[in-house]
N, CA, C and O atoms as a Tinker XYZ file with bonds, in Angstrom:
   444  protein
     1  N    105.979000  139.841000  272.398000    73     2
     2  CA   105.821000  138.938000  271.266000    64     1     3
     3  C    107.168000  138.301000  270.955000    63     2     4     5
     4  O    108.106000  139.018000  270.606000    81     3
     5  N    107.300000  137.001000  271.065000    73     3     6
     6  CA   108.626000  136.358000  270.568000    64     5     7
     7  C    109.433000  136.872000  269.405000    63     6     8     9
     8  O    110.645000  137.064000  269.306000    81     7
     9  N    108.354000  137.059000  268.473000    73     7    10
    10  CA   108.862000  137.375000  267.004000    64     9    11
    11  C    109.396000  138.500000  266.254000    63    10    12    13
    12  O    109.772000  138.647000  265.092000    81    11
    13  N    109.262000  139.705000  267.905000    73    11    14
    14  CA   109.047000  141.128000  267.515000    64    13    15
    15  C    110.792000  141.403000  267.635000    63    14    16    17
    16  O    111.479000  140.608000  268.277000    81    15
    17  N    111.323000  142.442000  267.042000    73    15    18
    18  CA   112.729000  142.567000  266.984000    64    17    19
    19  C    112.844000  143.246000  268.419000    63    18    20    21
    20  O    113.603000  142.984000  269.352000    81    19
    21  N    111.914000  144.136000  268.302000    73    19    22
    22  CA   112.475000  144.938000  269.629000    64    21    23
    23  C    112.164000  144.963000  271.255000    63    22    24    25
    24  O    112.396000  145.715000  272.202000    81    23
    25  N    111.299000  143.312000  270.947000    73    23    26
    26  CA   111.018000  142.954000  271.920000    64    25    27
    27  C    112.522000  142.254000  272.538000    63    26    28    29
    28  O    113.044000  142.362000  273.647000    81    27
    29  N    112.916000  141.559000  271.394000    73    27    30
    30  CA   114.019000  141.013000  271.764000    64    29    31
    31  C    115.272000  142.117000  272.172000    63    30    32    33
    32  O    115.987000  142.001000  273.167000    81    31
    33  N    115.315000  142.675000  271.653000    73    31    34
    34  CA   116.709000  144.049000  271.865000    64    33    35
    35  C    115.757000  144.449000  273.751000    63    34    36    37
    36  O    116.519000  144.544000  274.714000    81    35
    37  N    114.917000  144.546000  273.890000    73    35    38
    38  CA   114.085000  145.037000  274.949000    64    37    39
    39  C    114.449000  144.310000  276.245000    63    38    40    41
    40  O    114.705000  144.670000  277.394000    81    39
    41  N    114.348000  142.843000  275.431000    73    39    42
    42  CA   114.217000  141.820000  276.802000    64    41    43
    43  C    115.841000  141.164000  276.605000    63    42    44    45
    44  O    115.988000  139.954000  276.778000    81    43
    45  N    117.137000  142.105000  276.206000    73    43    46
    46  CA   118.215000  141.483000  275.872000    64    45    47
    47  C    118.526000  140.392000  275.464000    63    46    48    49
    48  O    119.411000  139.655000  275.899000    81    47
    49  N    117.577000  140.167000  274.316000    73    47    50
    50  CA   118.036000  138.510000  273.969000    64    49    51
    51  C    118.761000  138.799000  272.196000    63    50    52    53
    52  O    119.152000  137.825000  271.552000    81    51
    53  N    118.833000  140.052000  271.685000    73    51    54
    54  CA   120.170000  140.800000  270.858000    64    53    55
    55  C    121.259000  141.413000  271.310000    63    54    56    57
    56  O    121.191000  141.858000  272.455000    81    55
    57  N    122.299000  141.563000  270.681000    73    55    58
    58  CA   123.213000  142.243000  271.051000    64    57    59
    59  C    123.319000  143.380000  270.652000    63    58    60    61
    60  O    123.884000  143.517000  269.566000    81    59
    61  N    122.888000  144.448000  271.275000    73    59    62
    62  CA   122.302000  145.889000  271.020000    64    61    63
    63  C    122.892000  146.818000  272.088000    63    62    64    65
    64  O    122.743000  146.561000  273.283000    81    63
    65  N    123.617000  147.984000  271.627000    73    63    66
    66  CA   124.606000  148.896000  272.125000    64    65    67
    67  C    123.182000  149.436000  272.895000    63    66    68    69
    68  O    122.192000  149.484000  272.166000    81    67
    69  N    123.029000  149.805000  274.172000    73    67    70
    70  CA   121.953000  150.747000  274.074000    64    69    71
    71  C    122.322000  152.093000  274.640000    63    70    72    73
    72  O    123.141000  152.203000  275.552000    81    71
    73  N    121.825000  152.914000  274.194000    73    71    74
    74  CA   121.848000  154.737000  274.528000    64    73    75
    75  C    121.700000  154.545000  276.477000    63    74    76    77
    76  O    122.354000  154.518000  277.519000    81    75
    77  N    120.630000  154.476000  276.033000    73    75    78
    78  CA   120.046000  154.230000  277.888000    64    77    79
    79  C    118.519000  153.443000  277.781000    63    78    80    81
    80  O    117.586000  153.444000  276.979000    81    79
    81  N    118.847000  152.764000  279.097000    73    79    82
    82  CA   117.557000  151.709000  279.446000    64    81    83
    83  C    117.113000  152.459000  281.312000    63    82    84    85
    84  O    117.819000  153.010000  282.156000    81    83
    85  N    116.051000  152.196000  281.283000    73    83    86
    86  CA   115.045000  152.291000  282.189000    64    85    87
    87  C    114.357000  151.473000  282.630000    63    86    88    89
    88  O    114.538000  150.615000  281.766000    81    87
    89  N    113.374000  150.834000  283.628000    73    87    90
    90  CA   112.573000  150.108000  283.793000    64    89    91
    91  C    111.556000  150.270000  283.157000    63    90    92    93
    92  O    110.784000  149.320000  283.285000    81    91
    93  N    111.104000  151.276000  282.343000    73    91    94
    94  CA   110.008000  151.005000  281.459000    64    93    95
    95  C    110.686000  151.130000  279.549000    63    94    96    97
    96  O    110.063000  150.908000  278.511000    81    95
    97  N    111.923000  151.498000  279.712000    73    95    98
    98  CA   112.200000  151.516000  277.838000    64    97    99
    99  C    113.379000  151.876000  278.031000    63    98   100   101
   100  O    114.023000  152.392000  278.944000    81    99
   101  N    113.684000  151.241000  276.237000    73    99   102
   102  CA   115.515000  151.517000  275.610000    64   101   103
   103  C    115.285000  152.106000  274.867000    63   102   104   105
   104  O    114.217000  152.202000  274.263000    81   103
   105  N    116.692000  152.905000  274.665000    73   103   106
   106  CA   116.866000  154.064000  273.344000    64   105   107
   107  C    118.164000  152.807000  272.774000    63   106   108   109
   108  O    118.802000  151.952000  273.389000    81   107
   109  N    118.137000  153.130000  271.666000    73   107   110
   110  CA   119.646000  152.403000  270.535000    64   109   111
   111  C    119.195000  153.247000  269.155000    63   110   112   113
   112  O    118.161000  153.621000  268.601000    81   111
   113  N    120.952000  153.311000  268.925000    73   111   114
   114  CA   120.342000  154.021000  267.432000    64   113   115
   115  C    120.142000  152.690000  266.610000    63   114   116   117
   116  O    120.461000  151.521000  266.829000    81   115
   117  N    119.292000  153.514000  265.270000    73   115   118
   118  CA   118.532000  152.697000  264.164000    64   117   119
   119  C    119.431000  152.345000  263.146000    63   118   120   121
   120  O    120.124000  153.145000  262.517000    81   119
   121  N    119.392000  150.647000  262.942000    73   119   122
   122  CA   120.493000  150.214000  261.760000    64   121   123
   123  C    120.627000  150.369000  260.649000    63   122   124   125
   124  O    121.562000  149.939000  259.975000    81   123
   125  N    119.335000  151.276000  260.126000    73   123   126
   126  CA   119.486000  152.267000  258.895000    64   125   127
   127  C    118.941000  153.482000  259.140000    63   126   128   129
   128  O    117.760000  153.736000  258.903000    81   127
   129  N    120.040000  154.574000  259.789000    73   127   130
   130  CA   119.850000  156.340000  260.030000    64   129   131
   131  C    119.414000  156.358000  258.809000    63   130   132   133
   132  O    119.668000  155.676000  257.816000    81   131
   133  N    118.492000  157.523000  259.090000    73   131   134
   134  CA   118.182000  157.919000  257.970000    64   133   135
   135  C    118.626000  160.013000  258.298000    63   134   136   137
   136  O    118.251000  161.056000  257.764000    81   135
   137  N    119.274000  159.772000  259.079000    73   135   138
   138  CA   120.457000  161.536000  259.661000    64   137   139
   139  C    121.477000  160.961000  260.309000    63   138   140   141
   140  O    121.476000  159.820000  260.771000    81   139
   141  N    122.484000  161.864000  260.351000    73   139   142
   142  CA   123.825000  161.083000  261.164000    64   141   143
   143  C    123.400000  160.731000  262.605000    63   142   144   145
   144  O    124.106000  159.983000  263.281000    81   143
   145  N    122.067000  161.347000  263.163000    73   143   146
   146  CA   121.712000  160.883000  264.596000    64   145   147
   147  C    121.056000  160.304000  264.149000    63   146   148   149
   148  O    120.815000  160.656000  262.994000    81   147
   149  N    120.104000  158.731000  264.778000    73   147   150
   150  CA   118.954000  158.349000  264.297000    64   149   151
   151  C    118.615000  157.373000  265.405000    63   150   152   153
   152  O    118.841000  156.168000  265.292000    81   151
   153  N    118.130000  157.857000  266.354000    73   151   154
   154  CA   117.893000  156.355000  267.696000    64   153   155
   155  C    116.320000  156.499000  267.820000    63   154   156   157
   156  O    115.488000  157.319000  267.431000    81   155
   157  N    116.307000  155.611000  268.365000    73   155   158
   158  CA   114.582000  155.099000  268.824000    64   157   159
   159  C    114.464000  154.728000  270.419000    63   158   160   161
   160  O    115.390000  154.249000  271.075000    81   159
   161  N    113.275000  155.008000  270.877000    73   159   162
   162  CA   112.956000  155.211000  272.124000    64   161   163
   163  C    111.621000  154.030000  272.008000    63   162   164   165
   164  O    110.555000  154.278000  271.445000    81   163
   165  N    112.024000  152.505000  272.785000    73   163   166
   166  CA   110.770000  151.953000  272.669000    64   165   167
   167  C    110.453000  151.357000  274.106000    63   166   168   169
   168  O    111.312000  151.086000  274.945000    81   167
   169  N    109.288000  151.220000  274.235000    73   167   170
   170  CA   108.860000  150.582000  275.335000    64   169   171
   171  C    109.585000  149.191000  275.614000    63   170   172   173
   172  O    110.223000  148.618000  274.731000    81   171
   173  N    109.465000  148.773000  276.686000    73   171   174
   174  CA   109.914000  147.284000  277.008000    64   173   175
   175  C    108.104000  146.544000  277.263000    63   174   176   177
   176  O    107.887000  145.332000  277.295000    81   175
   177  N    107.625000  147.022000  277.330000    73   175   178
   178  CA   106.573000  146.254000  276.895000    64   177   179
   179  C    105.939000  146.235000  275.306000    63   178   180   181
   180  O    106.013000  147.283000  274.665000    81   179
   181  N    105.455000  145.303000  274.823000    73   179   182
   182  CA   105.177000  145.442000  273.667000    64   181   183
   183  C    103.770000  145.961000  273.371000    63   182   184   185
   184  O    102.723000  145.409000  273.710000    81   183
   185  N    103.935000  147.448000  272.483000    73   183   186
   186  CA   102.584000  147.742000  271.944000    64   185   187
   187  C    102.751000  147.544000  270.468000    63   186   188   189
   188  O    103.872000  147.681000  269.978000    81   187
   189  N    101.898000  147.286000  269.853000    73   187   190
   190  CA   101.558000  147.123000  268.463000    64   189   191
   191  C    102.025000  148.410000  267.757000    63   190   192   193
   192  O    102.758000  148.363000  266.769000    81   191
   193  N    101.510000  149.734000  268.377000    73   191   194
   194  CA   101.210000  150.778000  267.920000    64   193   195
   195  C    100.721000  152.063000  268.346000    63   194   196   197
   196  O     99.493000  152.123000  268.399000    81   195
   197  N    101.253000  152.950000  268.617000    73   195   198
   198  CA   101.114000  154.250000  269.132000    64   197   199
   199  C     99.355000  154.200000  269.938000    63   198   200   201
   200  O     99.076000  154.680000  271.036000    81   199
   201  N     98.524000  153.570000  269.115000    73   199   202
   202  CA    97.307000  153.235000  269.212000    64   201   203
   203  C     97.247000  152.581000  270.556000    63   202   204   205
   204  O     96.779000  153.261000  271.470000    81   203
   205  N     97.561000  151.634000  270.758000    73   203   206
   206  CA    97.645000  150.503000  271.672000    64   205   207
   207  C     97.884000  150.995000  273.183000    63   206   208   209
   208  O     97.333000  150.487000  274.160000    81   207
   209  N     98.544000  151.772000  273.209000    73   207   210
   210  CA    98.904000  152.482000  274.594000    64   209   211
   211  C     97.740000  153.059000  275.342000    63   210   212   213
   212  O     97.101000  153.904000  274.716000    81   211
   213  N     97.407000  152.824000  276.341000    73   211   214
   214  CA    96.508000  153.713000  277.012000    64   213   215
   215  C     97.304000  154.089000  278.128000    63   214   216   217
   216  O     96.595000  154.909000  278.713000    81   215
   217  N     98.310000  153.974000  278.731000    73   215   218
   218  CA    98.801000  153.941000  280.299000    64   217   219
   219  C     99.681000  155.695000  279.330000    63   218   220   221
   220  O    100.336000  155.873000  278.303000    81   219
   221  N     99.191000  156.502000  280.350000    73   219   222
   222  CA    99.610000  158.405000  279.825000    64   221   223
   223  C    100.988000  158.612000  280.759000    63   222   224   225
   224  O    101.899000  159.400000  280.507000    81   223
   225  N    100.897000  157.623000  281.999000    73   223   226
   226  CA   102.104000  157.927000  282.669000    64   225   227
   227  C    103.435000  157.211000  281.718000    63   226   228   229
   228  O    104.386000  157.893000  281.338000    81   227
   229  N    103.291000  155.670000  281.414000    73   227   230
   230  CA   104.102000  155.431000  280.408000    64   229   231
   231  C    104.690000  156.468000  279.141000    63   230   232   233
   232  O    105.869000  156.689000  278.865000    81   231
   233  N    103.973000  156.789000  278.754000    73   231   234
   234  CA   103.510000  157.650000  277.077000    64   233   235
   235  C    104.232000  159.432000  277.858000    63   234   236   237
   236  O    105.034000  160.035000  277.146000    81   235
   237  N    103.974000  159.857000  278.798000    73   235   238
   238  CA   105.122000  160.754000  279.375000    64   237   239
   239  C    106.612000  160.112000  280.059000    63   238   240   241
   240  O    107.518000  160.946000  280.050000    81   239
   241  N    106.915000  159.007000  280.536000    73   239   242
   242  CA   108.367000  158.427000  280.679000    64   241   243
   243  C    108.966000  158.650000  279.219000    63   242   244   245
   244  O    109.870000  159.442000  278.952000    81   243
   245  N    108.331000  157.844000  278.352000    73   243   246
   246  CA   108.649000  157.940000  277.034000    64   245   247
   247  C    109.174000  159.267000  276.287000    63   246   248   249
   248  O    110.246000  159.407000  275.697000    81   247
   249  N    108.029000  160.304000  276.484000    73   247   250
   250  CA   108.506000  161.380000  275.953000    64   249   251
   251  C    109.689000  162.329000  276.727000    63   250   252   253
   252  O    110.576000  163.012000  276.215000    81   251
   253  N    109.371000  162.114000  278.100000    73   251   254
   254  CA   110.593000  162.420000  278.744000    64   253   255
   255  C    112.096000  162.019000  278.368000    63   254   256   257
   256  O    113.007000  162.795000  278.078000    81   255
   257  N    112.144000  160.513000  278.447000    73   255   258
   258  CA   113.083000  159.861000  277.530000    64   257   259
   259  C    113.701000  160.585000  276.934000    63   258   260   261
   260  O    114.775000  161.094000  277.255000    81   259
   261  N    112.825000  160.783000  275.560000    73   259   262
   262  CA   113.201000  161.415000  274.206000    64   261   263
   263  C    113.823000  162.622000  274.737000    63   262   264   265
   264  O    114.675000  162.892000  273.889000    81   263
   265  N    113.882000  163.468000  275.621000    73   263   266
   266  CA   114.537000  164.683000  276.092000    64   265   267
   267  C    115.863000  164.134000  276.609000    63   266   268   269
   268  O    116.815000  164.381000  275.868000    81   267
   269  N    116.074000  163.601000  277.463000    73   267   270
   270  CA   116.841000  162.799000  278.110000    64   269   271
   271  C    117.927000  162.422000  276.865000    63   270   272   273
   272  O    119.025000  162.960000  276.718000    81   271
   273  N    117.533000  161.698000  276.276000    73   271   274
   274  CA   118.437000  161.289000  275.083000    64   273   275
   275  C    118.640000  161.967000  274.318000    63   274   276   277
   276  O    119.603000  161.548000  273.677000    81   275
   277  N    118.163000  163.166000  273.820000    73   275   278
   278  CA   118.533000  164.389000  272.453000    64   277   279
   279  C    119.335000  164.849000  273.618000    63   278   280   281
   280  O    120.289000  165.421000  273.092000    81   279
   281  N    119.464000  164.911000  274.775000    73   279   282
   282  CA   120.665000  165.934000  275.737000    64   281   283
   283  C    121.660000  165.269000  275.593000    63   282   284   285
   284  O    122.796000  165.727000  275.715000    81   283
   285  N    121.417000  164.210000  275.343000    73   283   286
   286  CA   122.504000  162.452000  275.690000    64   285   287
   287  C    123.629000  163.005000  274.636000    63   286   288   289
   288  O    124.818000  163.313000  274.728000    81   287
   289  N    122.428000  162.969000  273.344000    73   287   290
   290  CA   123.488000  162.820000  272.095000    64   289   291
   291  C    124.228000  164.406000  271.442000    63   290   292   293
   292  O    124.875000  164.671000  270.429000    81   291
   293  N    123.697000  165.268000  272.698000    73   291   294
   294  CA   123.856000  166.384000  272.093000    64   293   295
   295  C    123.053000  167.297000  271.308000    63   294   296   297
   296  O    123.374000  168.422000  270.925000    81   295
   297  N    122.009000  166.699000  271.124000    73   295   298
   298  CA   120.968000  167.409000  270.078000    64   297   299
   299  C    119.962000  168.345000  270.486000    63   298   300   301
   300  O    118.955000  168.611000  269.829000    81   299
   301  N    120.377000  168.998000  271.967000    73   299   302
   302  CA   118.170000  169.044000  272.601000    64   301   303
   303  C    117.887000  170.306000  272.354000    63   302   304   305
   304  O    116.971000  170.824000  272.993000    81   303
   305  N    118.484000  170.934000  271.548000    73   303   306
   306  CA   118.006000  171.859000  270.712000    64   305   307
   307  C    117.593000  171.887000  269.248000    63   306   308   309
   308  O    116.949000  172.741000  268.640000    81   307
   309  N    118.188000  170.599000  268.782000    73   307   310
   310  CA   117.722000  170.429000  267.558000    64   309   311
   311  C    117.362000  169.596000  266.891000    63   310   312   313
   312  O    118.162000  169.280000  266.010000    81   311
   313  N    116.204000  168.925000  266.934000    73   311   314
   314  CA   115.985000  167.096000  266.599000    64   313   315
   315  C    114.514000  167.120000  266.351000    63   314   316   317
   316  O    113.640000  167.936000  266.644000    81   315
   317  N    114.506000  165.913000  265.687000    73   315   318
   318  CA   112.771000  165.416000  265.497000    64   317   319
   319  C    112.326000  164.484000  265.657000    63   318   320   321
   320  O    112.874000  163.450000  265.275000    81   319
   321  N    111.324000  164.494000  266.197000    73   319   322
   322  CA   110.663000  162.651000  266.653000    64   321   323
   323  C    109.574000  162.599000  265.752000    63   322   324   325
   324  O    108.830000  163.515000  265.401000    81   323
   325  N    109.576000  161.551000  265.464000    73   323   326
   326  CA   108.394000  160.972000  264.413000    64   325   327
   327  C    108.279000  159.569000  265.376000    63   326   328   329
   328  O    109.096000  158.915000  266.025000    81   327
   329  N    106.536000  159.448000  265.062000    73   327   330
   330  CA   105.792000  158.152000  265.623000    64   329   331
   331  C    105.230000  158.265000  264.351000    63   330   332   333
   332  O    104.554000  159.137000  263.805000    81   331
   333  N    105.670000  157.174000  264.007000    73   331   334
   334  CA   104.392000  156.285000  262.646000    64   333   335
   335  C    103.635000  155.323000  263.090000    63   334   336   337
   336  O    103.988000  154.775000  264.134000    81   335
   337  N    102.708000  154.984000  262.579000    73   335   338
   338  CA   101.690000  154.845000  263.070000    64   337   339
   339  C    100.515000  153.777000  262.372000    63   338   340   341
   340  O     99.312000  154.028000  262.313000    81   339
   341  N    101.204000  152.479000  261.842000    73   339   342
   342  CA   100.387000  151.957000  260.696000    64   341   343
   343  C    101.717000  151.874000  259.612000    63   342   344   345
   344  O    102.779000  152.496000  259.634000    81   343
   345  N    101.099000  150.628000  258.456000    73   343   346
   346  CA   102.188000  150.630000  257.473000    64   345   347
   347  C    101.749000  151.735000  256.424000    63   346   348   349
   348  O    102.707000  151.997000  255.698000    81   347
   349  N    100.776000  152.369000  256.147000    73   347   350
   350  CA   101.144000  153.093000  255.103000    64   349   351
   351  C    101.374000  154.303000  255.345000    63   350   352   353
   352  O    101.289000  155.220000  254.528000    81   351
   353  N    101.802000  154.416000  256.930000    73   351   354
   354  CA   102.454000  155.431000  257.716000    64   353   355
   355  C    103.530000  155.478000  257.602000    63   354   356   357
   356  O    104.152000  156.527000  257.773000    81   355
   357  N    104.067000  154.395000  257.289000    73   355   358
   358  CA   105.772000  154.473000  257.405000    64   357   359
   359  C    106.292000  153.460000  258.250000    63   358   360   361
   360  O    107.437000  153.009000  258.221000    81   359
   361  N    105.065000  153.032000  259.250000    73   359   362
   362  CA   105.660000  152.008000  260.270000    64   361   363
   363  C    106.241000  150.504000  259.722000    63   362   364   365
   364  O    105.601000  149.727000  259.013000    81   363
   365  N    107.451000  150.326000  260.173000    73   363   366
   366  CA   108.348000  149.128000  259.688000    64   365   367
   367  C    107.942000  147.848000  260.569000    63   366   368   369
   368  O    107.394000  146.814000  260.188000    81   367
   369  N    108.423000  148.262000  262.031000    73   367   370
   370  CA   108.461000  147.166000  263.299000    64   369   371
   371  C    107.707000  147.732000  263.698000    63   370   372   373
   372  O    107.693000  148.936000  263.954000    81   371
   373  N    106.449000  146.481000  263.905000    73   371   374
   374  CA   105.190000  147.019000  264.618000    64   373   375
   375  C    105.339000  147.078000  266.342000    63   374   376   377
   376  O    104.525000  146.226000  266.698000    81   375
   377  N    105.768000  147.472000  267.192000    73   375   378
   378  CA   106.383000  147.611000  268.139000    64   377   379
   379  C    106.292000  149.161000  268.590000    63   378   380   381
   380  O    107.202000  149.750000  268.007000    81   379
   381  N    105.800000  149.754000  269.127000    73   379   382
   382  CA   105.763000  151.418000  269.238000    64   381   383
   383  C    107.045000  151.739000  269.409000    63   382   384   385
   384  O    107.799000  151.075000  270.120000    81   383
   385  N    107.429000  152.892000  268.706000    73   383   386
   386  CA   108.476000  153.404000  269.149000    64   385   387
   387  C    108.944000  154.850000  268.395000    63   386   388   389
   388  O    108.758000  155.001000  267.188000    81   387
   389  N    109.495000  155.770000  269.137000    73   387   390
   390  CA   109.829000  157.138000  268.753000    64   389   391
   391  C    111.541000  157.262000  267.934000    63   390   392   393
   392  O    112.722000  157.003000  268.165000    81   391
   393  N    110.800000  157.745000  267.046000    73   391   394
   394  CA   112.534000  158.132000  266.350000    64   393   395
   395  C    113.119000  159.605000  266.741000    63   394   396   397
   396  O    112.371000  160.578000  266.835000    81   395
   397  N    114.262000  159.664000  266.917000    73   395   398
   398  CA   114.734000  160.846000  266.897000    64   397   399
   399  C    116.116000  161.155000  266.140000    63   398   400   401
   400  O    117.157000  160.500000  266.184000    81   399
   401  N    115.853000  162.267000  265.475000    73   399   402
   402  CA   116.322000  162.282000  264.337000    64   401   403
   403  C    117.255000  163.400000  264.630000    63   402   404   405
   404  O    117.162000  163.959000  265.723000    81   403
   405  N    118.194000  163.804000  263.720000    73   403   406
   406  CA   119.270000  165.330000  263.856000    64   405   407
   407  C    120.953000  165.021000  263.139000    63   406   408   409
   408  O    121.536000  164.019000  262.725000    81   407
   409  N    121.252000  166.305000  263.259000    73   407   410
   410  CA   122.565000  166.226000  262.406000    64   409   411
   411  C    122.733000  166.547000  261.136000    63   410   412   413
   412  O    123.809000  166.543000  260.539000    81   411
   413  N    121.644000  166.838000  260.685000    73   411   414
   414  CA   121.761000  167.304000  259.576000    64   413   415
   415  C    120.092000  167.921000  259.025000    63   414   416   417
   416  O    119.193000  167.096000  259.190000    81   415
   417  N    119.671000  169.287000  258.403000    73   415   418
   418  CA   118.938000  170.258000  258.315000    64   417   419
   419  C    117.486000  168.958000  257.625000    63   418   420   421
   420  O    117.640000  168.198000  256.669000    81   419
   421  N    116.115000  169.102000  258.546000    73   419   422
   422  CA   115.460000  168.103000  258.161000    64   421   423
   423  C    114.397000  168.578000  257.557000    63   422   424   425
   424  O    113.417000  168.201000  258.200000    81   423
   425  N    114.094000  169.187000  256.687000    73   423   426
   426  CA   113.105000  169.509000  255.554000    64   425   427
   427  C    111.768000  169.358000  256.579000    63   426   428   429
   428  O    111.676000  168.717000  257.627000    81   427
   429  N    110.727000  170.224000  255.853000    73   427   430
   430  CA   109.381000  169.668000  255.743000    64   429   431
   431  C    108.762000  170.105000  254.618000    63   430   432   433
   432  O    108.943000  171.252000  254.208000    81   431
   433  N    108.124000  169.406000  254.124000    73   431   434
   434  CA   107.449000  167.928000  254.719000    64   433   435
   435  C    108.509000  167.432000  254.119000    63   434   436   437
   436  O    109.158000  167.779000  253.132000    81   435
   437  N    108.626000  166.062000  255.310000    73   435   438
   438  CA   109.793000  165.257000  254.926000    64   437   439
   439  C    110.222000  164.295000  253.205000    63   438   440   441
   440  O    109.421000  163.487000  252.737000    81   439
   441  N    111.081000  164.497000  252.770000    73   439   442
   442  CA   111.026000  163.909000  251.697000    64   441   443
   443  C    111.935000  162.802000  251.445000    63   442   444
   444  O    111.893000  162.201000  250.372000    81   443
């Protein structure tokens, strides 16, 4: 989608530090952490929404990823991924994508 942010960070048309890229997705951390770690893991193709995905081999690169990168940043013992899922989920950029979170002790339920 032209209009999508992370299509653009995806298809390098931002200027975006990235963690690591793949032929199927980028990690970059998020421009408002919400923990001193805070990156996202999104597809380079655009899904709407966690929903949207049917391809399981994608949807395991992805979660692999997310391992890959908590080792990256140091965290792979201690971190959290959240997929939201909808806006009154929490979802901001409709664009699928995994947060991973750490660095500091993360409550539940999150507050």
């Amino acid at each position: 989608m032209s209009d999508c942010i992370f299509c653009k960070i995806a298809n390098k048309q931002m200027d975006t530090k990235l963690i690591t890229e793949t032929d199927d997705y980028v990690a970059f951390n998020d421009i408002s952490p919400q923990a001193p770690i805070h990156a996202l893991v999104i597809p380079k193709k655009h899904f709407s929404s966690l929903n949207d995905i049917e391809d399981i081999e994608l949807m395991g690169k992805l979660v692999q990823g997310v391992k890959e990168i908590a080792e990256k940043l140091g965290v792979k013992d201690n971190y959290r991924t959240i997929i939201n899922t909808g806006a009154e989920a929490g979802q901001a950029v409709f664009h699928m994508h995994i947060h991973i979170m750490a660095g500091r002790p993360l409550l539940w339920p999150p507050g």
